[in-house]
Biopython code that builds the backbone (N, CA, C, O; Angstrom):
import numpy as np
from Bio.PDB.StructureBuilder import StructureBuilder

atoms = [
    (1, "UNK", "N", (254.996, 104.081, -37.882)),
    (1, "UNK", "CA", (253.584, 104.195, -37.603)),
    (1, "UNK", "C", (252.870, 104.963, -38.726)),
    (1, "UNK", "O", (251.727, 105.412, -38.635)),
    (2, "UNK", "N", (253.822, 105.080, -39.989)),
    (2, "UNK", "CA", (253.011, 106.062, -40.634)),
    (2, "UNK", "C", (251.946, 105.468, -41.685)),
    (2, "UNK", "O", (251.064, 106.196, -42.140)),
    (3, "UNK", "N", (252.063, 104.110, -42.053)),
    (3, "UNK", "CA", (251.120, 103.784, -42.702)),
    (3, "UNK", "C", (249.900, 103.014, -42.042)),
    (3, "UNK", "O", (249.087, 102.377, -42.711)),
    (4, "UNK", "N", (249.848, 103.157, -40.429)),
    (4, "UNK", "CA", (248.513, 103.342, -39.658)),
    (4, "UNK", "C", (247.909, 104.431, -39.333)),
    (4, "UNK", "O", (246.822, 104.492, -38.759)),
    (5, "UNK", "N", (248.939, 105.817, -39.866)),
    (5, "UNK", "CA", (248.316, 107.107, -39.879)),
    (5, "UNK", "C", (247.539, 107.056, -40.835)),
    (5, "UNK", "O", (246.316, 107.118, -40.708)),
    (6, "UNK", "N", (248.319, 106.902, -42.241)),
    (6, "UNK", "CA", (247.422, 107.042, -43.364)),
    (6, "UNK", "C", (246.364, 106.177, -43.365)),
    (6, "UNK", "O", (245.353, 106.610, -43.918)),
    (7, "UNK", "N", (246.305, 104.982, -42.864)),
    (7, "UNK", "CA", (245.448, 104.046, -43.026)),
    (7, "UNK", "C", (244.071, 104.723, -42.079)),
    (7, "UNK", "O", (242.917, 104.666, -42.506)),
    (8, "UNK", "N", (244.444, 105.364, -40.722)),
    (8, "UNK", "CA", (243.027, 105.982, -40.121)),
    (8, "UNK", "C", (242.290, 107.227, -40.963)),
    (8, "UNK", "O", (241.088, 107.490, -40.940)),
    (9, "UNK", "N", (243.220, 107.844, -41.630)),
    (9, "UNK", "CA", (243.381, 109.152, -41.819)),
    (9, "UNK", "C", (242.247, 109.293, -43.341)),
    (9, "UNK", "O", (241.343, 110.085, -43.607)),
    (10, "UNK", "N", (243.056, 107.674, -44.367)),
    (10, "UNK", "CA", (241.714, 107.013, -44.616)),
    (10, "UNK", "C", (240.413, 107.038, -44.957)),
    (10, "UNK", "O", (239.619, 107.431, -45.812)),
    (11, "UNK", "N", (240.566, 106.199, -43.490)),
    (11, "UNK", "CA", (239.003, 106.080, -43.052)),
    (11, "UNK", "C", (237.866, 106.841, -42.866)),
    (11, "UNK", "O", (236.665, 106.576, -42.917)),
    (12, "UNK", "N", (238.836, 108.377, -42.519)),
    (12, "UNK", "CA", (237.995, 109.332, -42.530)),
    (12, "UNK", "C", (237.307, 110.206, -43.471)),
    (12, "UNK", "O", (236.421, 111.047, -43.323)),
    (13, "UNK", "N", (237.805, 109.878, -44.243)),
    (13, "UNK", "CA", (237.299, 110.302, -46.233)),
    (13, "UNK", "C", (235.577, 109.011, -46.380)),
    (13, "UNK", "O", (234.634, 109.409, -47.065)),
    (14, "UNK", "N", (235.526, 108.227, -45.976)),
    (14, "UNK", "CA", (234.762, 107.117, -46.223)),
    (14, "UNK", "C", (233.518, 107.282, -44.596)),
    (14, "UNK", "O", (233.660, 108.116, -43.701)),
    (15, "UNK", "N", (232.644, 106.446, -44.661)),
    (15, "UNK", "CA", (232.142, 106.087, -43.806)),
    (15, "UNK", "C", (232.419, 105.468, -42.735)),
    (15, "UNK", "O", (231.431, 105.046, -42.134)),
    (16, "UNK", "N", (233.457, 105.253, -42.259)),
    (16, "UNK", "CA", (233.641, 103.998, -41.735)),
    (16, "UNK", "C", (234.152, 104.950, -39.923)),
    (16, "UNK", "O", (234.561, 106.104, -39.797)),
    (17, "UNK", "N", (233.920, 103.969, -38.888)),
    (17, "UNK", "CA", (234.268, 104.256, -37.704)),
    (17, "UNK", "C", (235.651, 104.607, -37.559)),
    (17, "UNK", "O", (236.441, 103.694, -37.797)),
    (18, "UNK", "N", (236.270, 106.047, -37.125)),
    (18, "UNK", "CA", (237.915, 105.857, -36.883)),
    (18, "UNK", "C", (237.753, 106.023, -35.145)),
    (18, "UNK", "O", (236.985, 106.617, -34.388)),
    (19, "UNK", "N", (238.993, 105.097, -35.006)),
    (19, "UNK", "CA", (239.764, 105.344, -33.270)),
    (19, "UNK", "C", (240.871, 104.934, -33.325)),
    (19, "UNK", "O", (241.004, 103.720, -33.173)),
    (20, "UNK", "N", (242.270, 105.890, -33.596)),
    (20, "UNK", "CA", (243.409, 105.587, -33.808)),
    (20, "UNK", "C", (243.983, 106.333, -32.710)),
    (20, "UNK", "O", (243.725, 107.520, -32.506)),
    (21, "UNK", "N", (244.707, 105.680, -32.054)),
    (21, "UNK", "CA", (245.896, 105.895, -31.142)),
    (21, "UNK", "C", (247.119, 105.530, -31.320)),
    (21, "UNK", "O", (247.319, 104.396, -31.756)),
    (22, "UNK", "N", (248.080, 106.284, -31.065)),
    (22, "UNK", "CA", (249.537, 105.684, -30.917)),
    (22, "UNK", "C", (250.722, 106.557, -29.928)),
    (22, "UNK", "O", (250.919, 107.746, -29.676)),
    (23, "UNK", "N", (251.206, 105.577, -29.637)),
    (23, "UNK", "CA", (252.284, 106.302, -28.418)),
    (23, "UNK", "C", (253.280, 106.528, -29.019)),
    (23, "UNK", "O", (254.160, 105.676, -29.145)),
    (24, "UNK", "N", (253.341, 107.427, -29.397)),
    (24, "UNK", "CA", (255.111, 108.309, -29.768)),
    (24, "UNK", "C", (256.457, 108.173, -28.929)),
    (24, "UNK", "O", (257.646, 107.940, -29.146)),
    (25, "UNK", "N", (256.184, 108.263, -28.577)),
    (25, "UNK", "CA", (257.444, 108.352, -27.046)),
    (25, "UNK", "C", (257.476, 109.546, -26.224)),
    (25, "UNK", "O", (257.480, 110.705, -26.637)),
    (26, "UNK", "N", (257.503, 109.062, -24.749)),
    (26, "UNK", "CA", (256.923, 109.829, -23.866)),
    (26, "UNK", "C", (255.641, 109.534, -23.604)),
    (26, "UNK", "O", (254.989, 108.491, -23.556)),
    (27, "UNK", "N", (255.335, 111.104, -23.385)),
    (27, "UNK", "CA", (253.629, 111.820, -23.114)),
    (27, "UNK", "C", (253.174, 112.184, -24.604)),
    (27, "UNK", "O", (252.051, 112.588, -24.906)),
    (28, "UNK", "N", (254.516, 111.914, -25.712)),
    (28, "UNK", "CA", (253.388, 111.953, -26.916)),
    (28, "UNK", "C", (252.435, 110.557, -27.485)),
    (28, "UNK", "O", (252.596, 109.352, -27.290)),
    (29, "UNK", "N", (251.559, 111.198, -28.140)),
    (29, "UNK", "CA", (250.545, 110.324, -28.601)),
    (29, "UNK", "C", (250.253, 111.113, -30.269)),
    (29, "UNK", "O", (250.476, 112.295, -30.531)),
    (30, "UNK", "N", (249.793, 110.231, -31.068)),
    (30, "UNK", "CA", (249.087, 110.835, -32.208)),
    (30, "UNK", "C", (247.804, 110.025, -32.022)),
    (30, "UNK", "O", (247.645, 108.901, -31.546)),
    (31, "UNK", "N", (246.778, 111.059, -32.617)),
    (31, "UNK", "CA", (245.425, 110.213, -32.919)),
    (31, "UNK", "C", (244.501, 110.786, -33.828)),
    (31, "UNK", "O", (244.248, 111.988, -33.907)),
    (32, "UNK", "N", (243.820, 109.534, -34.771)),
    (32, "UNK", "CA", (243.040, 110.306, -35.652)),
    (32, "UNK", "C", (241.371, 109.442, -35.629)),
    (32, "UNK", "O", (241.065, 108.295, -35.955)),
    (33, "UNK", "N", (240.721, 110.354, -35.201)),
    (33, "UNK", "CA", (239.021, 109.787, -34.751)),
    (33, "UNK", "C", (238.125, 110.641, -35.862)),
    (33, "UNK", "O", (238.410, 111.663, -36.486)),
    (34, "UNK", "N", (236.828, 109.745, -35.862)),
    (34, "UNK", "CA", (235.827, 109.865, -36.494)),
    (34, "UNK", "C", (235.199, 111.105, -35.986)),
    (34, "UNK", "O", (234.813, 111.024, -34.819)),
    (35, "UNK", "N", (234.993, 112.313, -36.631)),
    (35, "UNK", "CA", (234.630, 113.114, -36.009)),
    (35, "UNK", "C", (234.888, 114.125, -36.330)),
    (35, "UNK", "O", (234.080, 115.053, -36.301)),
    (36, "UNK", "N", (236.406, 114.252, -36.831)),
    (36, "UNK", "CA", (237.461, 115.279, -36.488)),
    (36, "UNK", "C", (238.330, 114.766, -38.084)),
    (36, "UNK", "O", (238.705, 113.648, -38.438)),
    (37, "UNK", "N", (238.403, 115.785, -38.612)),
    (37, "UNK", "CA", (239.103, 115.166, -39.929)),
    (37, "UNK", "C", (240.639, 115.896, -40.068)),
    (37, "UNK", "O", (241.095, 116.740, -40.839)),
    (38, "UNK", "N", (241.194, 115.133, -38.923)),
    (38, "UNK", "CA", (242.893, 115.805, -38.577)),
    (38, "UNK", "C", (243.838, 114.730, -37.971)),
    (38, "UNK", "O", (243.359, 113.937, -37.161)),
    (39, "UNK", "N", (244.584, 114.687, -38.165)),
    (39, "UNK", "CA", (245.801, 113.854, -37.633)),
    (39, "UNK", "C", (246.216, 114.773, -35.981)),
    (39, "UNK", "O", (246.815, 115.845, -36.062)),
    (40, "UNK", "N", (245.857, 114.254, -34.716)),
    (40, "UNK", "CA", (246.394, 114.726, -33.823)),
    (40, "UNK", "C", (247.364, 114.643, -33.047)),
    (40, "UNK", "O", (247.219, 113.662, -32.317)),
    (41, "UNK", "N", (248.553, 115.356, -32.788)),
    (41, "UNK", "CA", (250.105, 115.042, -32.101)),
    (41, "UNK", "C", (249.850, 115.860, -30.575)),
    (41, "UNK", "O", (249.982, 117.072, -30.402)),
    (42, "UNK", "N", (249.570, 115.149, -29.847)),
    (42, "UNK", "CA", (249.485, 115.879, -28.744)),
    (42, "UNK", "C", (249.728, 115.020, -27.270)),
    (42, "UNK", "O", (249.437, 113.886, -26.889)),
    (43, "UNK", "N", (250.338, 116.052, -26.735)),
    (43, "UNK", "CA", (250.805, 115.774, -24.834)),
    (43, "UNK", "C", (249.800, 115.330, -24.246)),
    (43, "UNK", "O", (248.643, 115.736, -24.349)),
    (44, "UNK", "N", (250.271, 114.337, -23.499)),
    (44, "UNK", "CA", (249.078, 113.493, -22.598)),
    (44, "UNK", "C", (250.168, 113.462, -21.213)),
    (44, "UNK", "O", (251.388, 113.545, -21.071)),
    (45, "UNK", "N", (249.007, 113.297, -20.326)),
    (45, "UNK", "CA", (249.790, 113.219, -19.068)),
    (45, "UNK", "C", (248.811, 112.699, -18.074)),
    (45, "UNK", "O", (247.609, 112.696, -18.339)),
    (46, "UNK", "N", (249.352, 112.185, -16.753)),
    (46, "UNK", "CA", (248.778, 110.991, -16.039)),
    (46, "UNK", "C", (248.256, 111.768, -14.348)),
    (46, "UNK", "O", (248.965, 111.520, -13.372)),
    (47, "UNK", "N", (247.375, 112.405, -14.234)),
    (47, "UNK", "CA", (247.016, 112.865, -12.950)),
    (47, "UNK", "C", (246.961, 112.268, -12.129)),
    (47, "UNK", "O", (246.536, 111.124, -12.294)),
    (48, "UNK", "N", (247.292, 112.635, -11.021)),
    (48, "UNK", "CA", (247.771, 111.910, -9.463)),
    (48, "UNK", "C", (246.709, 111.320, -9.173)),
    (48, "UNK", "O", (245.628, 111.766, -9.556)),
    (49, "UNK", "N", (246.827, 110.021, -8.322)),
    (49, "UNK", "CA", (245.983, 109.269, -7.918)),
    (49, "UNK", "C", (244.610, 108.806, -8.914)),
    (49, "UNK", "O", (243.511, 108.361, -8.583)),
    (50, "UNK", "N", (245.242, 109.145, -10.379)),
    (50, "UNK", "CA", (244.317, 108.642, -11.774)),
    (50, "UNK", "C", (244.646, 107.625, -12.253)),
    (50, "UNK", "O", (245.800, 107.350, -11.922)),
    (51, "UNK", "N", (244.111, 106.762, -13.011)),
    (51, "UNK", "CA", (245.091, 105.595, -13.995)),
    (51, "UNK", "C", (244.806, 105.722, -15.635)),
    (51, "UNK", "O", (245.309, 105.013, -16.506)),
    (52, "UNK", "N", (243.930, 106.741, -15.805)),
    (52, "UNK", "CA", (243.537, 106.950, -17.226)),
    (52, "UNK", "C", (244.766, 108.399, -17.657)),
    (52, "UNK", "O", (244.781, 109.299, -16.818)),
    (53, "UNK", "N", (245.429, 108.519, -18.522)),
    (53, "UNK", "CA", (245.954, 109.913, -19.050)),
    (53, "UNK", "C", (245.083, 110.634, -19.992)),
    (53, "UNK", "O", (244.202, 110.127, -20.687)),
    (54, "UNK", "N", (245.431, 111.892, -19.940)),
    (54, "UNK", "CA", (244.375, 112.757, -20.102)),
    (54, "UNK", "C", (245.355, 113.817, -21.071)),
    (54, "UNK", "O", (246.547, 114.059, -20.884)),
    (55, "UNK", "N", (244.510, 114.340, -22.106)),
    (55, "UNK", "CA", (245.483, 115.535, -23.103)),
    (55, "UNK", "C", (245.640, 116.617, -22.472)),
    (55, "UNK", "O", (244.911, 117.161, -21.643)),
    (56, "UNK", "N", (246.546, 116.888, -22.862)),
    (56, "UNK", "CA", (246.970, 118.377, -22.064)),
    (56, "UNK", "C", (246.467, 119.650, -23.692)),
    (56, "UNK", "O", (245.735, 119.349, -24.634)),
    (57, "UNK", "N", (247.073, 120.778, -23.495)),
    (57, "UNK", "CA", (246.567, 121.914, -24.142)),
    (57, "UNK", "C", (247.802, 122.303, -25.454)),
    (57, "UNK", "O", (247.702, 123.229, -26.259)),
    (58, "UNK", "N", (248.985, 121.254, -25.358)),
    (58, "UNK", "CA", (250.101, 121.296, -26.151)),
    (58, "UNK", "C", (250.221, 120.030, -27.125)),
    (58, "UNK", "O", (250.440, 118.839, -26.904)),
    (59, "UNK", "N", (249.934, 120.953, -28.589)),
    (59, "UNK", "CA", (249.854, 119.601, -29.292)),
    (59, "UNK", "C", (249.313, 120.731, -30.735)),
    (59, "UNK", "O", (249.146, 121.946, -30.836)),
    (60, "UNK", "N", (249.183, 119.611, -31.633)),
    (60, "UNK", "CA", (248.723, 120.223, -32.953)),
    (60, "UNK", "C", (248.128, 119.591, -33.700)),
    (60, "UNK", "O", (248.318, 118.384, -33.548)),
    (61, "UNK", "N", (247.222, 119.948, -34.757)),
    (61, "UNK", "CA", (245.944, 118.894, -35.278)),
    (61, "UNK", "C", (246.529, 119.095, -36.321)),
    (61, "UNK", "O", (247.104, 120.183, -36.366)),
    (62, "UNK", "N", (246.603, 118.524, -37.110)),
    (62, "UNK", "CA", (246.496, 118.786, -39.050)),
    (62, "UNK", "C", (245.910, 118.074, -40.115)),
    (62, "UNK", "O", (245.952, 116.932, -40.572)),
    (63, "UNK", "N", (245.314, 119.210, -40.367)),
    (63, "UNK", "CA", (243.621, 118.457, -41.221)),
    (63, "UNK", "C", (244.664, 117.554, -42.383)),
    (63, "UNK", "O", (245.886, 117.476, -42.505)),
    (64, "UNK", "N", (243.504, 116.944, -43.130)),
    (64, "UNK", "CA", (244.074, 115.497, -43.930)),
    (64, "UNK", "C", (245.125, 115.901, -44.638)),
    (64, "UNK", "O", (246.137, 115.202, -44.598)),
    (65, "UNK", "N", (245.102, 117.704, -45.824)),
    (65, "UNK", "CA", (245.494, 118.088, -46.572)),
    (65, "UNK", "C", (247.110, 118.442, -46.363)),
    (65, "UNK", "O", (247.954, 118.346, -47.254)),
    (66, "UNK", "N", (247.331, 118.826, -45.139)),
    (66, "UNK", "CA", (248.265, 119.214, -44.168)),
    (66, "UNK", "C", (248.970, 117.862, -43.871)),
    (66, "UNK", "O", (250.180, 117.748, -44.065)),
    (67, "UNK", "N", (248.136, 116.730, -43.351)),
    (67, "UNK", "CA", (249.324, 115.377, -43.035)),
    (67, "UNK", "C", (249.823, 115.162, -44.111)),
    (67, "UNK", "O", (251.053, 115.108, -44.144)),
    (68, "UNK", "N", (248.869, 114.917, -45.670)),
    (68, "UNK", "CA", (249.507, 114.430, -46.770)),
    (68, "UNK", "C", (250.830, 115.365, -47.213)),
    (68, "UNK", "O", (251.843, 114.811, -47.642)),
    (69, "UNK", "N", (250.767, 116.465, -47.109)),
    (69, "UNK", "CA", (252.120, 117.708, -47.043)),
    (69, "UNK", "C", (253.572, 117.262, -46.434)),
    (69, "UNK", "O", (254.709, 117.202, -46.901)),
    (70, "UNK", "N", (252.797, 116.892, -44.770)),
    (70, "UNK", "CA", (253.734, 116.665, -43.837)),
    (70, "UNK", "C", (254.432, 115.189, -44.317)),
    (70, "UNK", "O", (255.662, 115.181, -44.379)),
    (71, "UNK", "N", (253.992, 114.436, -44.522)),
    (71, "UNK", "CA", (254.315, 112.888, -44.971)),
    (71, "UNK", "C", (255.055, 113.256, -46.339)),
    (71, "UNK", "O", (256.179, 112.820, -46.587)),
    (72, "UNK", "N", (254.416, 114.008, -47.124)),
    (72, "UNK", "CA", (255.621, 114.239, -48.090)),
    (72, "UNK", "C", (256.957, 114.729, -47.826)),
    (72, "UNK", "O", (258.007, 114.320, -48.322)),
    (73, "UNK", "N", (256.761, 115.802, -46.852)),
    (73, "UNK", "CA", (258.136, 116.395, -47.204)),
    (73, "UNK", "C", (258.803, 115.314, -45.884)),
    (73, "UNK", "O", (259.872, 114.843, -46.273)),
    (74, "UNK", "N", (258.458, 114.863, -44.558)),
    (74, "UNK", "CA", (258.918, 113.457, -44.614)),
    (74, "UNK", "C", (259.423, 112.615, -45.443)),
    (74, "UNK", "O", (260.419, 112.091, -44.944)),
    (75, "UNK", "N", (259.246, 112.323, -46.252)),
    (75, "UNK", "CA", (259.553, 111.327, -47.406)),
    (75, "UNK", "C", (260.488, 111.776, -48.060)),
    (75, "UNK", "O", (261.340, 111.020, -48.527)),
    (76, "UNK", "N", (260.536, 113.356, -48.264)),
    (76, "UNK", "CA", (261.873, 113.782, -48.903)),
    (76, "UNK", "C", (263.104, 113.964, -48.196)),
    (76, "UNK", "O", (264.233, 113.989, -48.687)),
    (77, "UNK", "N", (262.788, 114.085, -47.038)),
    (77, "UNK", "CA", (263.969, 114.382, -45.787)),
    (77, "UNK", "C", (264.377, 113.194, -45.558)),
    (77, "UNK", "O", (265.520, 113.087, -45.115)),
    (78, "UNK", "N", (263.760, 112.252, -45.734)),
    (78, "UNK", "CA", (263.988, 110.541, -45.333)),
    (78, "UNK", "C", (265.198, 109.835, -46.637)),
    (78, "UNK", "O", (266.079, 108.976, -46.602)),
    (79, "UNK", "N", (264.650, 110.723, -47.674)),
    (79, "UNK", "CA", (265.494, 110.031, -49.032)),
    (79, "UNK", "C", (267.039, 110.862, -49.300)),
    (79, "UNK", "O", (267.995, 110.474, -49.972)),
    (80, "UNK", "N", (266.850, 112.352, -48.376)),
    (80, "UNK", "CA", (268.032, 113.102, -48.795)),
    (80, "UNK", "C", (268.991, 112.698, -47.909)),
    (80, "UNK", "O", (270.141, 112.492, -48.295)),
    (81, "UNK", "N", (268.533, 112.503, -46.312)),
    (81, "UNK", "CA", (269.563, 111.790, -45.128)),
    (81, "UNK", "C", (268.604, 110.440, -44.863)),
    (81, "UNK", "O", (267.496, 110.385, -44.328)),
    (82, "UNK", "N", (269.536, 109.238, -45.502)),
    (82, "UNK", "CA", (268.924, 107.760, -45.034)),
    (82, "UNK", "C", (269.854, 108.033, -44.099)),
    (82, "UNK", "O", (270.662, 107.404, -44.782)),
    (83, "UNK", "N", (270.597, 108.431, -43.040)),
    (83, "UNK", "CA", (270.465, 107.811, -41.493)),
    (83, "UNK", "C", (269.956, 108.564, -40.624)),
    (83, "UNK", "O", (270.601, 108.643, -39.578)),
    (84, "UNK", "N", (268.636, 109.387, -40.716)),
    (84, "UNK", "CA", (267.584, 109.748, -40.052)),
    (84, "UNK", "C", (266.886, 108.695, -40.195)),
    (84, "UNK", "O", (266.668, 108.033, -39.180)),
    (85, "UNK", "N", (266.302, 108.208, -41.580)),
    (85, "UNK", "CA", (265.373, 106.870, -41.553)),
    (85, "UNK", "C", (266.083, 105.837, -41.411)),
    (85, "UNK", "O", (265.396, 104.854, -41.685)),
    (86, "UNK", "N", (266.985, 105.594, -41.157)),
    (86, "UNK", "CA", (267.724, 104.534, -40.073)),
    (86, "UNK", "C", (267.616, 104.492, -39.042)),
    (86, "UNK", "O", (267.850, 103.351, -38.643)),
    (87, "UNK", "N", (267.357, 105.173, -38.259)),
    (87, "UNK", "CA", (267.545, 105.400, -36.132)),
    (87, "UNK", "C", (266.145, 104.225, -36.036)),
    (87, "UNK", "O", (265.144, 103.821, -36.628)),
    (88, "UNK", "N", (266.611, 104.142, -35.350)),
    (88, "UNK", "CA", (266.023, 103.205, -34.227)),
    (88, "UNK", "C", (265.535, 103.640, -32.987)),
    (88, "UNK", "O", (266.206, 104.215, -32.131)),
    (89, "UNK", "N", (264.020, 103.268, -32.896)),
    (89, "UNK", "CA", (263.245, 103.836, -31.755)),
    (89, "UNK", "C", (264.066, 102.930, -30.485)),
    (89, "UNK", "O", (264.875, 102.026, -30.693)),
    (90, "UNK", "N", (263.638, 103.418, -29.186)),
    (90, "UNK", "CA", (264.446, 102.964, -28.348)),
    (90, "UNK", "C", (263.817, 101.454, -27.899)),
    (90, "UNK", "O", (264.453, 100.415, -27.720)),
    (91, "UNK", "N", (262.911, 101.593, -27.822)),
    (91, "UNK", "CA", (261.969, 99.909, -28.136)),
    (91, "UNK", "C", (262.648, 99.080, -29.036)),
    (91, "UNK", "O", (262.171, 97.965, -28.824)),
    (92, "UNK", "N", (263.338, 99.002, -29.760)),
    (92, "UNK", "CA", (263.928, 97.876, -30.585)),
    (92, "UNK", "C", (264.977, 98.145, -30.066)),
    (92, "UNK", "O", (265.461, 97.282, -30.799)),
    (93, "UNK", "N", (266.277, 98.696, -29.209)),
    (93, "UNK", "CA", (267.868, 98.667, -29.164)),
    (93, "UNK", "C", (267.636, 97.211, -28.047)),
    (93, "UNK", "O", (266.663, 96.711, -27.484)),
    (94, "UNK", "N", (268.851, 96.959, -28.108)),
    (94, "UNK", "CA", (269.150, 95.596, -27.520)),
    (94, "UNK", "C", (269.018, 95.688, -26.011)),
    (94, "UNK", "O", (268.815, 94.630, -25.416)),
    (95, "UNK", "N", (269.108, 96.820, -25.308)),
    (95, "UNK", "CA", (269.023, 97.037, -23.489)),
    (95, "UNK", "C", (266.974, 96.685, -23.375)),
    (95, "UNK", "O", (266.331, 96.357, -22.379)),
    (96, "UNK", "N", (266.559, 96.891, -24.574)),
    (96, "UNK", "CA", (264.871, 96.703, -23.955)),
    (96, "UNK", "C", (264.521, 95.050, -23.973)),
    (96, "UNK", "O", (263.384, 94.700, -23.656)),
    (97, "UNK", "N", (265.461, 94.118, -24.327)),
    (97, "UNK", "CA", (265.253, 93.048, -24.578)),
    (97, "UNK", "C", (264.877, 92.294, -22.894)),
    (97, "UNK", "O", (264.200, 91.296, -22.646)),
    (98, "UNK", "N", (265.507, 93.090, -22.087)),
    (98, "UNK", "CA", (265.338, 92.488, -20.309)),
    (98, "UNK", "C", (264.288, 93.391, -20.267)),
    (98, "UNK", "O", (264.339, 94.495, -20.809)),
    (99, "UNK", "N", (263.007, 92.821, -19.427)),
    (99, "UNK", "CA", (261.746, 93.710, -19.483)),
    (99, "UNK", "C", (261.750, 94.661, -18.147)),
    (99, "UNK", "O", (260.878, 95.506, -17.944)),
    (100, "UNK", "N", (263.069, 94.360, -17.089)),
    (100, "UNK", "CA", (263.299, 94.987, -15.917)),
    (100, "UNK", "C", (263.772, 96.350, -16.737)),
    (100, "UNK", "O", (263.248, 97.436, -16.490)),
    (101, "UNK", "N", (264.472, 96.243, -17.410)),
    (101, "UNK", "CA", (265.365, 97.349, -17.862)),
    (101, "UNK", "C", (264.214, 98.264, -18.899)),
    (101, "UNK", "O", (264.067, 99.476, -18.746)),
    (102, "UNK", "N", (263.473, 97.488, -19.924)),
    (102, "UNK", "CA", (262.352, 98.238, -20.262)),
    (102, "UNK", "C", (261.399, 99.248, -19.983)),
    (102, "UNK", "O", (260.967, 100.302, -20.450)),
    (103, "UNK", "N", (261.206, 98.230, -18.708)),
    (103, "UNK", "CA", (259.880, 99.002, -18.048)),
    (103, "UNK", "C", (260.392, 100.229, -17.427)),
    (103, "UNK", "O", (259.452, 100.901, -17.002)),
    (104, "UNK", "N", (261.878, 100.927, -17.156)),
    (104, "UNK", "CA", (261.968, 101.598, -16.455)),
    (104, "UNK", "C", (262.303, 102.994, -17.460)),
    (104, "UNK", "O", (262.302, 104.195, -17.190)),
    (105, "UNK", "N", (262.598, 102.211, -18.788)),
    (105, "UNK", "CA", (262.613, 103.456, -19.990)),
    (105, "UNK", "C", (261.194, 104.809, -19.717)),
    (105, "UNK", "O", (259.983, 104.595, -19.663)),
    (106, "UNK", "N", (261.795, 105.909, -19.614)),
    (106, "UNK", "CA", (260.756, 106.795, -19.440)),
    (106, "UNK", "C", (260.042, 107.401, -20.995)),
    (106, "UNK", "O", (259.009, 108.065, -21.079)),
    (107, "UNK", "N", (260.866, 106.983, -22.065)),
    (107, "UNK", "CA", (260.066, 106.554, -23.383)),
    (107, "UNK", "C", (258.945, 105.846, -23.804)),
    (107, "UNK", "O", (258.002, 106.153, -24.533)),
    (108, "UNK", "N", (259.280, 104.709, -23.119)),
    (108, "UNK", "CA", (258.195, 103.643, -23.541)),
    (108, "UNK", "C", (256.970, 103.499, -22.493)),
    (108, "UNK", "O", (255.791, 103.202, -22.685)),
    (109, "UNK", "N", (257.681, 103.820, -21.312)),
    (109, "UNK", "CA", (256.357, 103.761, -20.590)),
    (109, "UNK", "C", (256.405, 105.035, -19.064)),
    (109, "UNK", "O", (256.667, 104.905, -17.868)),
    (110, "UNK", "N", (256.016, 106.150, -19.908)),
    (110, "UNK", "CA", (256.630, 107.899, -19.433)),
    (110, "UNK", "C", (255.396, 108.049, -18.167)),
    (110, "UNK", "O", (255.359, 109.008, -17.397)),
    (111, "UNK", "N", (254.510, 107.002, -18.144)),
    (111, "UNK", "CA", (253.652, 107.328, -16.496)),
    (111, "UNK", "C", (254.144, 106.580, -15.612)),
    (111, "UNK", "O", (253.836, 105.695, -16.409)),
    (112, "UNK", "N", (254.789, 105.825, -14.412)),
    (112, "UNK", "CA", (254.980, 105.003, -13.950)),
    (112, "UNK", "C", (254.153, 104.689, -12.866)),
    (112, "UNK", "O", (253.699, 105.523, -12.082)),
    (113, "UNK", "N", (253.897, 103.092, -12.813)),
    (113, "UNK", "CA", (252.334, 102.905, -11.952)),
    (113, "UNK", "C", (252.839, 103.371, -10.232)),
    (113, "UNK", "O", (252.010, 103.364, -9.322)),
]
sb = StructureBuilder()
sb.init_structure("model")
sb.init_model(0)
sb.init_chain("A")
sb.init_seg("    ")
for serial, (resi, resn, name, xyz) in enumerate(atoms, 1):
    if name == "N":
        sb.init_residue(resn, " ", resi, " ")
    sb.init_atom(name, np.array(xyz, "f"), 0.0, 1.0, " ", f" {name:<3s}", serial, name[0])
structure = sb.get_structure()
């Protein structure tokens, strides 16, 4: 997901409208909006008898200068151990291929209706 980070992250140097979301796994989410000139990693969670999730107070912003940091030294940790940037999110292993067995991953889909 990281070159739809950079790609919102972007947008926000320029004029242009940002609304970036993405589901991490779990209750995480990252998001980077027009408005706010930060990459956000933060806990979301699903209130009873709600259907919208809502951020919680645990999480961390990091302005543009800070992601480009973080993505670097990413990039170096990625090149010193290639089988960290090997793993495989749990969405691609072969058990998510039956959508019974999917849907019940508390990764991929961590609110259940």
């Amino acid at each position: 997901m990281f070159e739809e980070i950079d790609a919102a992250a972007r947008g926000l140097c320029g004029d242009e409208l940002v609304k970036f979301q993405g589901h991490i796994g779990g209750g995480q989410y990252v998001s980077v909006t027009s408005g706010y000139k930060c990459v956000d990693f933060r806990t979301f969670y699903l209130p009873y008898g709600q259907l919208d999730v809502r951020p919680t107070k645990k999480g961390i912003a990091l302005r543009l200068h800070e992601w480009a940091n973080m993505r670097a030294i990413i990039d170096s940790i990625n090149d010193d151990f290639p089988t960290l940037a090997g793993a495989v999110p749990c969405y691609m292993q072969t058990d998510h291929q039956d959508v019974s067995t999917a849907i019940s991953c508390r990764e991929c889909f961590p609110f259940p209706n």
